[in-house]
C-alpha positions, 0 to 999 in steps of 0.5 A: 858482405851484400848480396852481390858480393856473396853472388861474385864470390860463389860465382867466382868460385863456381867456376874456378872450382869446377876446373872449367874456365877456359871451357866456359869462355870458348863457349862464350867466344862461340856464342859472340863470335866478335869477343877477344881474349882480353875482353874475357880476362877475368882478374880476380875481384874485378868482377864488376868491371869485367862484366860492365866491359861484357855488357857495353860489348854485348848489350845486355843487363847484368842480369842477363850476363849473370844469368847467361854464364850461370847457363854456360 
């Protein structure tokens, strides 16, 4: 496994280990008041989907995204 699939699998399990899901998107929704529900739809191992739906929709890197939600 790389890199990035050992970061989208603790990302992943961060998140859904800390119980906090649903907490961690309204924070987004507060954040970027113009995301939908389905634009937070995670589905599990479509990460790399998910977060290229996030950046076209908010104009911001990867990076920025990962570094953003690890923030929340």
């Amino acid at each position: 496994m790389n890199t990035t699939n050992n970061e989208s699998y603790s990302d992943e399990a961060e998140y859904r280990s800390r119980g906090n899901w649903n907490e961690i998107k309204g924070r987004m929704k507060m954040a970027y008041g113009d995301l939908t529900d389905d634009d937070l739809t995670y589905d599990e191992g479509q990460e790399n989907k998910w977060l290229g739906k996030l950046q076209q929709k908010l104009g911001k890197t990867e990076h920025e995204l990962r570094n953003w939600l690890r923030s929340l």
